[in-house]
C-alpha positions as CSV (number, residue, x, y, z in Angstrom):
1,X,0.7,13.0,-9.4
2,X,1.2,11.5,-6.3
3,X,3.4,8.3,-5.5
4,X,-0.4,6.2,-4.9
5,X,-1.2,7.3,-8.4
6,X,2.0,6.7,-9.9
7,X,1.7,3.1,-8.8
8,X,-2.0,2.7,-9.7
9,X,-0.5,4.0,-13.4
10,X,2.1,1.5,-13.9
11,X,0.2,-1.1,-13.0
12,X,-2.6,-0.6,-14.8
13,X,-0.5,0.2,-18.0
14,X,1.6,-3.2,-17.5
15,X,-1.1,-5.3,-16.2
16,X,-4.8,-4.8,-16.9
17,X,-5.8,-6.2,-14.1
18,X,-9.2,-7.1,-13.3
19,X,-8.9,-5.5,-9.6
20,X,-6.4,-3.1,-8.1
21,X,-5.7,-1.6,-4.4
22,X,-2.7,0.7,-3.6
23,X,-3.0,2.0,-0.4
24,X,-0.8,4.7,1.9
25,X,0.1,2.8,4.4
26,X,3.2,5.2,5.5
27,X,1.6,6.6,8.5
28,X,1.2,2.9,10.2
29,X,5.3,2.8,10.4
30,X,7.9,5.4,11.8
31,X,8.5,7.6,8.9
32,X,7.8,11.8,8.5
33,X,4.3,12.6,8.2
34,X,3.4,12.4,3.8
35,X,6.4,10.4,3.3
36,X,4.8,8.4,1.3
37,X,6.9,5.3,1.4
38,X,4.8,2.1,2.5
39,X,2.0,0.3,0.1
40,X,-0.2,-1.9,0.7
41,X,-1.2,-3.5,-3.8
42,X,-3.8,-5.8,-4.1
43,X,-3.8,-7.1,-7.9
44,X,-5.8,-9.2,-9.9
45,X,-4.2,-9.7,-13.0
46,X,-4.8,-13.1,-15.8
47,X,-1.2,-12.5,-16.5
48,X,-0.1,-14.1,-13.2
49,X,-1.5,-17.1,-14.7
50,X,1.0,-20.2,-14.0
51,X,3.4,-17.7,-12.2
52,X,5.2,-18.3,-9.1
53,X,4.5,-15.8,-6.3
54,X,8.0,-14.8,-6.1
55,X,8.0,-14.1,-10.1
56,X,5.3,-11.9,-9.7
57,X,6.4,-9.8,-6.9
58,X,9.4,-9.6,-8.8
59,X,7.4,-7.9,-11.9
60,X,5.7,-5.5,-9.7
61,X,8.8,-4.3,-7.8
62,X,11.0,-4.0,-11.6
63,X,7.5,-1.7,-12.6
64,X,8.3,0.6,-10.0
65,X,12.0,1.0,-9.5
66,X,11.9,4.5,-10.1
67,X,9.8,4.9,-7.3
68,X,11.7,2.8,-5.3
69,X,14.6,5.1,-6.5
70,X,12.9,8.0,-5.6
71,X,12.2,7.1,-1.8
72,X,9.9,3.8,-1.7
73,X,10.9,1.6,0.8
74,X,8.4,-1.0,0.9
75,X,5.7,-2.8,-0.5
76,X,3.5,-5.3,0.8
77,X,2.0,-7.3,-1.9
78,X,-1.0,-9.4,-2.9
79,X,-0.8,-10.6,-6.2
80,X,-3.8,-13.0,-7.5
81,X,-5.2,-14.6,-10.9
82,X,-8.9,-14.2,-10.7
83,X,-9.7,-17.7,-10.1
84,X,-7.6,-17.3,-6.9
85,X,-8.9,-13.6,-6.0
86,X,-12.1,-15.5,-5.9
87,X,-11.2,-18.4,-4.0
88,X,-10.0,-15.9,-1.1
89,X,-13.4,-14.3,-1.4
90,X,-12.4,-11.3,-2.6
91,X,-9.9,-10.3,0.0
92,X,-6.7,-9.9,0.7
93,X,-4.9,-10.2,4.4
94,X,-4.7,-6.5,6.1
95,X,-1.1,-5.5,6.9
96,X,0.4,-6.1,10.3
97,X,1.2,-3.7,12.7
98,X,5.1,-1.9,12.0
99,X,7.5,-3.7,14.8
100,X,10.4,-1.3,13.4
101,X,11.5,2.0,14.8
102,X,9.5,3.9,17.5
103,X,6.7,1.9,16.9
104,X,8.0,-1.1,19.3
């Protein structure tokens, strides 16, 4: 299994969510070809209900620490209740471009 499906799994197992993106977004930064280690998670989840934003980030990041532990460095998150998932239309904001590294 690869690190995309290993995150998929354990949020699908903690949250049930209505609607869930994980995408690779390693090769947008300066990192080794298949590293592996930038996400991009969209989930839509009624158990954010009535939490902050920083509360659920929080939950998502202690779901994966052992793939944090084992080389993830970063995440960029979009977590939604359905009523707000809808209210955005059904999107979430692409990431913007990597200002780190060789990629200034």
């Amino acid at each position: 299994m690869n690190r995309r499906q290993a995150i998929e799994t354990e949020i699908r197992a903690a949250l049930s969510p209505v609607h869930l993106e994980v995408a690779d977004e390693s090769h947008m930064h300066s990192v080794p070809e298949g590293a592996q280690s930038h996400f991009r998670v969209v989930v839509v989840s009624d158990l954010f209900q009535g939490e902050p934003l920083v509360k659920r980030h929080r939950r998502i990041n202690a779901l994966l620490r052992a793939e944090f532990d084992a080389g993830l460095h970063a995440l960029a998150l979009h977590t939604m209740t359905p009523q707000e998932w809808f209210d955005k239309g059904g999107a979430a904001p692409d990431s913007p471009e990597c200002l780190g590294g060789s990629k200034q």
